[in-house]
C-alpha positions as CSV (number, residue, x, y, z in Angstrom):
1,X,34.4,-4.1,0.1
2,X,34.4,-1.7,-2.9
3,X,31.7,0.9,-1.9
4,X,30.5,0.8,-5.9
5,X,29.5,-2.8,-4.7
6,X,28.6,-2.6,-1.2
7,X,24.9,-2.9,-0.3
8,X,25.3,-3.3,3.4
9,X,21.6,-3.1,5.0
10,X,19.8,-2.1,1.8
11,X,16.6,-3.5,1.4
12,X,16.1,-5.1,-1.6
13,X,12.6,-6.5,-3.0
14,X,13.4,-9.4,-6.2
15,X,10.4,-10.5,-7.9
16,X,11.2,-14.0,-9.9
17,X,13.3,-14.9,-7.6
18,X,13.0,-18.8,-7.8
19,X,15.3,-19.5,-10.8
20,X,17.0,-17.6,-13.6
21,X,18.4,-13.7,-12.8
22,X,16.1,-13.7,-10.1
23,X,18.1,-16.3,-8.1
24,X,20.9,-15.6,-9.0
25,X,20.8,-11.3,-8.4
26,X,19.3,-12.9,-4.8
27,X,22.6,-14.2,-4.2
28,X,24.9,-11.8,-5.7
29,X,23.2,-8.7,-2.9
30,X,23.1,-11.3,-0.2
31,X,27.1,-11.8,-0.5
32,X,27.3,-8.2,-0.2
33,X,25.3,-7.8,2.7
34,X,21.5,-6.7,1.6
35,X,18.4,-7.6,3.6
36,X,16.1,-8.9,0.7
37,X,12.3,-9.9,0.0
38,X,12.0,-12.6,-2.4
39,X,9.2,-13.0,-4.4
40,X,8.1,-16.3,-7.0
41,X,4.9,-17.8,-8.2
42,X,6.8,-21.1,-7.3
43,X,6.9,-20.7,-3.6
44,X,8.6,-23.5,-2.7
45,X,11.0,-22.2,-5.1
46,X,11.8,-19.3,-3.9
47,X,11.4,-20.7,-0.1
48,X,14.5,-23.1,-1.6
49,X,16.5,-19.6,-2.4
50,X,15.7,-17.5,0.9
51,X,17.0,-20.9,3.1
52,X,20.1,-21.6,1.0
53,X,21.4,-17.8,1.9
54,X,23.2,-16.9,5.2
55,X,21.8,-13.0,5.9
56,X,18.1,-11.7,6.4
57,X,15.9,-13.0,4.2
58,X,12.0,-13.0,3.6
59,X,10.5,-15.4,1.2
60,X,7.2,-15.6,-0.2
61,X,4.3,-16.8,-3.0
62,X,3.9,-13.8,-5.4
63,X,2.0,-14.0,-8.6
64,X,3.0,-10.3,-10.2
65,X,-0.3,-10.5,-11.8
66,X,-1.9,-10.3,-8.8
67,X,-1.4,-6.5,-7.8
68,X,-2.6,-7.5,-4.2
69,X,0.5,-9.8,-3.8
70,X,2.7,-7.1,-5.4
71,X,1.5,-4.6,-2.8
72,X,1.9,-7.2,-0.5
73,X,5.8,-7.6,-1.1
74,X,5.9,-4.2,-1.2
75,X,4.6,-3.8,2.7
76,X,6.2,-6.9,3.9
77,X,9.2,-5.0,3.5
78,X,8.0,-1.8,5.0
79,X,7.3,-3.9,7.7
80,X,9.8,-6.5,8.4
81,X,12.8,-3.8,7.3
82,X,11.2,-0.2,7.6
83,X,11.9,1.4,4.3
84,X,12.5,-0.1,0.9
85,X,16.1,0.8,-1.1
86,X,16.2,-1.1,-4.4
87,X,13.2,-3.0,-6.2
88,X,13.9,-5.7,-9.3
89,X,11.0,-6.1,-11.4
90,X,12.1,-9.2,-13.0
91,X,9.6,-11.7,-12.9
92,X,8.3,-12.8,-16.7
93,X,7.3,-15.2,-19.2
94,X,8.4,-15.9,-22.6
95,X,6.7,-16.8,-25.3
96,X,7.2,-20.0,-28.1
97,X,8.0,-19.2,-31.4
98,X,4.3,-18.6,-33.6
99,X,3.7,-15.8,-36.9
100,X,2.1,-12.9,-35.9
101,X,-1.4,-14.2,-37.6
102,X,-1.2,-17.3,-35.0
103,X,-1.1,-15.0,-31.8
104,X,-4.5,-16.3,-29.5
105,X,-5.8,-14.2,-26.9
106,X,-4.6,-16.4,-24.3
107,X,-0.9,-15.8,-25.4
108,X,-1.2,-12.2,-25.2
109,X,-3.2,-12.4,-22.4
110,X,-0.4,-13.9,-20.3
111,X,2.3,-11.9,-21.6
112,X,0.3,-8.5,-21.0
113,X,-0.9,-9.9,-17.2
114,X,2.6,-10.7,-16.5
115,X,5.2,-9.4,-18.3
116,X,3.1,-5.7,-18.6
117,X,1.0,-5.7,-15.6
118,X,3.6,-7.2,-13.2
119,X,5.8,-4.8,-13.4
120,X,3.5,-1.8,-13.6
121,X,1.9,-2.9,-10.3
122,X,4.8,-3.8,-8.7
123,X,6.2,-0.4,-9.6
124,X,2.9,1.6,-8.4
125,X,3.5,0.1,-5.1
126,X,7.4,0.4,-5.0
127,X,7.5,3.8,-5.7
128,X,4.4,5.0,-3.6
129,X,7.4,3.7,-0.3
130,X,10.2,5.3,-2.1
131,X,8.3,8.7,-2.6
132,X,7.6,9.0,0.6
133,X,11.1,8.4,1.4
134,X,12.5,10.7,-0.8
135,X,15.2,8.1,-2.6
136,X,14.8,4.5,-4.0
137,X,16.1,2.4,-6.9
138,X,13.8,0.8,-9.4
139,X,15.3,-2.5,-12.1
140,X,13.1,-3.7,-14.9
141,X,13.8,-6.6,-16.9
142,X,12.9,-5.9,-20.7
143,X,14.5,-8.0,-23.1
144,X,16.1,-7.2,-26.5
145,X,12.9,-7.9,-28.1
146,X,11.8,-4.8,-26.2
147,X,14.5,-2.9,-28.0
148,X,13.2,-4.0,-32.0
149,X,11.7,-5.7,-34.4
150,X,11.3,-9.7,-32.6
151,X,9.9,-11.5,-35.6
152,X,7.7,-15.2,-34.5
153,X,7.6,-13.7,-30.8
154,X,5.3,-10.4,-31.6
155,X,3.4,-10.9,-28.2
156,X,6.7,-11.3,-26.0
157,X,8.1,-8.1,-27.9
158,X,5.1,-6.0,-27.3
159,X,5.3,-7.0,-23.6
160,X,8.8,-5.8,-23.3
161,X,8.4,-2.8,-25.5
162,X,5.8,-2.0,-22.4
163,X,8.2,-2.4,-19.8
164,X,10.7,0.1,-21.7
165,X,7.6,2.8,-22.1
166,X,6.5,2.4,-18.0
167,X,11.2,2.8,-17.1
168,X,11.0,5.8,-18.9
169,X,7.7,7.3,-17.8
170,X,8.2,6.7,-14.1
171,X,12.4,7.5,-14.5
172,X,11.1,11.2,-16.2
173,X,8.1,11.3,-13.5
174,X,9.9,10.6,-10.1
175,X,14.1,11.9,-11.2
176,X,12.9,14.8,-8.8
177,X,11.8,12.7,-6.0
178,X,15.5,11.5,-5.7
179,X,14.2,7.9,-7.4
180,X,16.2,6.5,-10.4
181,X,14.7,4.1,-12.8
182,X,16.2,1.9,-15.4
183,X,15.8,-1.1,-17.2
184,X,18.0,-3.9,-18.8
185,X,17.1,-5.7,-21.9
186,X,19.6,-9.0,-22.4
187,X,19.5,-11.4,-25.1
188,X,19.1,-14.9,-25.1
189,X,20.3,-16.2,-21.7
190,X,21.0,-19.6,-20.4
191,X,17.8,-19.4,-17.6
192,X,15.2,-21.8,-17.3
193,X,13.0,-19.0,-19.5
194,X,15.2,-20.4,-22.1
195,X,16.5,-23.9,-21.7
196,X,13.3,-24.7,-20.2
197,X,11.2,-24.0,-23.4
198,X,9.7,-25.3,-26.4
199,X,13.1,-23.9,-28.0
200,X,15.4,-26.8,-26.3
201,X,13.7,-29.7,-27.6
202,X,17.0,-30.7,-29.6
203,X,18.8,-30.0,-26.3
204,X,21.1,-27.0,-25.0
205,X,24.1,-27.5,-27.1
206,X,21.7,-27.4,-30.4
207,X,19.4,-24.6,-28.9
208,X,22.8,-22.3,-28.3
209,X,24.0,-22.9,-31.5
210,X,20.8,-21.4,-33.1
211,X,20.0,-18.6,-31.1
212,X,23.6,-17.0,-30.8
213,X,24.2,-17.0,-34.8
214,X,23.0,-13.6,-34.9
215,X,25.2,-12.6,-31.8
216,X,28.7,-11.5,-32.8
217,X,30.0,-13.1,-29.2
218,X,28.7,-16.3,-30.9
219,X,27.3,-17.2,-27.5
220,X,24.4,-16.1,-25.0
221,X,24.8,-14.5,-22.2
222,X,25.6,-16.3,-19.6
223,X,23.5,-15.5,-16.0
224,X,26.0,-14.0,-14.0
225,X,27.2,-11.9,-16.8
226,X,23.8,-10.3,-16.8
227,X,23.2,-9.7,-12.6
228,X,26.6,-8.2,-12.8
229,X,25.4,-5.2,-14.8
230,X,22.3,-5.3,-12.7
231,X,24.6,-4.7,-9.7
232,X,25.7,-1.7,-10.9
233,X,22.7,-0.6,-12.3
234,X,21.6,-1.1,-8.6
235,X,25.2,0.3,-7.1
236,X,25.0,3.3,-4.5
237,X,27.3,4.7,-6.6
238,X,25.4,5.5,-9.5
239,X,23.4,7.8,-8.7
240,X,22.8,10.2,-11.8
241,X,21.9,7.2,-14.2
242,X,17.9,7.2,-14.9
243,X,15.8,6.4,-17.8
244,X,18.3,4.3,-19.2
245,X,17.5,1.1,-21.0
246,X,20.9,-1.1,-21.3
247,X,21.4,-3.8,-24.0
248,X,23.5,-6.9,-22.7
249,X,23.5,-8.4,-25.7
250,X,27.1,-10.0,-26.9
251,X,27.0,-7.5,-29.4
252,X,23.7,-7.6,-30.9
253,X,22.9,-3.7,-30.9
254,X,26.1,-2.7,-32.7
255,X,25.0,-4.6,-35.6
């Protein structure tokens, strides 16, 4: 196997790993030989993923607002694998379309308790191991509406904007410590976040059609395309990338 995509007895934690990126990251590092902890808020979900791979695998119920069951992800890797080598902070939610004057409490409530404080106690946890062992890898999920302006999803966009601000603080904080911290921020994807929504009513076909008009690929991203830059985001060998916030976007940014 190409070292650049051999993670042979790495440890790997996946939050969101029922459906989506998640599920599908969970089986790219399985193929290439990772022992992984899988975490969902649908735990029969992500019990689904862990039993449908072939190497070691823990499964189990994590709500990411919950910074008890982020710690506790956290230690059951510690514990079942002894050390901790790469965490993916992707678990989210998105947001349906609404003006900015709409946005309730309880929308920005759920998009700060997940998308915000998910990640930032999964990370407090993650890199409390990975100081202690003097190296670590750290993957965020932002979003494009992290990178700008994210007009009728203001609430969603603050969220990811969040996750961008807590890569870069911990990347700058911990580079020393030997810990590298990044984030990717896709565009619309074909996940359940997406074709499950409020925004395929008219179906998939209809709901591509709209949302890749402003994408010069004329398409979204598809989810393998995204886990494959994850992979190397992740890769052993990359190890003097930090801080770095990568648009997989079919173009969008160059616009």
């Amino acid at each position: 196997m190409d070292p650049l995509l051999d993670f042979t007895d790495k440890v790997i934690l996946i939050t969101g790993a029922a459906s989506g990126f998640g599920k599908q990251l969970a089986e790219d590092f399985s193929r290439r030989g990772a022992r992984l902890v899988l975490g969902d808020v649908n735990e029969a979900g992500v019990q689904a993923v862990a039993a449908s791979l072939e190497g070691p695998v823990t499964a189990m119920k994590c709500n990411v607002a919950n910074e008890a069951e982020c710690k506790a992800m956290v230690e059951a890797a510690t514990e079942i694998y002894g050390r901790l080598d790469i965490a993916v902070n992707n678990a989210g939610v998105g947001q349906g379309f609404m003006s900015f004057t709409d946005i309730t409490e309880e929308v920005a409530d759920r998009q700060f308790d997940i998308n915000v404080k998910g990640v930032m106690y999964g990370m407090k946890h993650q890199l409390n191991v990975m100081n202690d062992q003097g190296d670590g890898v750290i993957l965020n999920v932002s979003s494009m509406a992290g990178l700008g302006g994210a007009p009728k999803i203001a609430a969603y966009s603050a969220a990811k904007h969040a996750v961008i601000g807590l890569t870069k603080t911990a990347a700058v904080e911990y580079a020393k410590k030997g810990i590298r911290v990044n984030a990717v921020c896709p565009f619309f994807s074909l996940t359940p976040l997406v074709t499950d929504s409020e925004l395929a009513a008219g179906g998939t076909e209809q709901l591509e059609s709209f949302l890749s008009r402003g994408a010069p690929m004329k398409r979204l991203g598809l989810p393998q395309e995204i886990t494959n830059v994850m992979l190397l985001l992740c890769s052993p060998g990359n190890t003097y990338m930090t801080g770095q916030t990568i648009a997989i976007d079919g173009g969008v940014s160059a616009l």
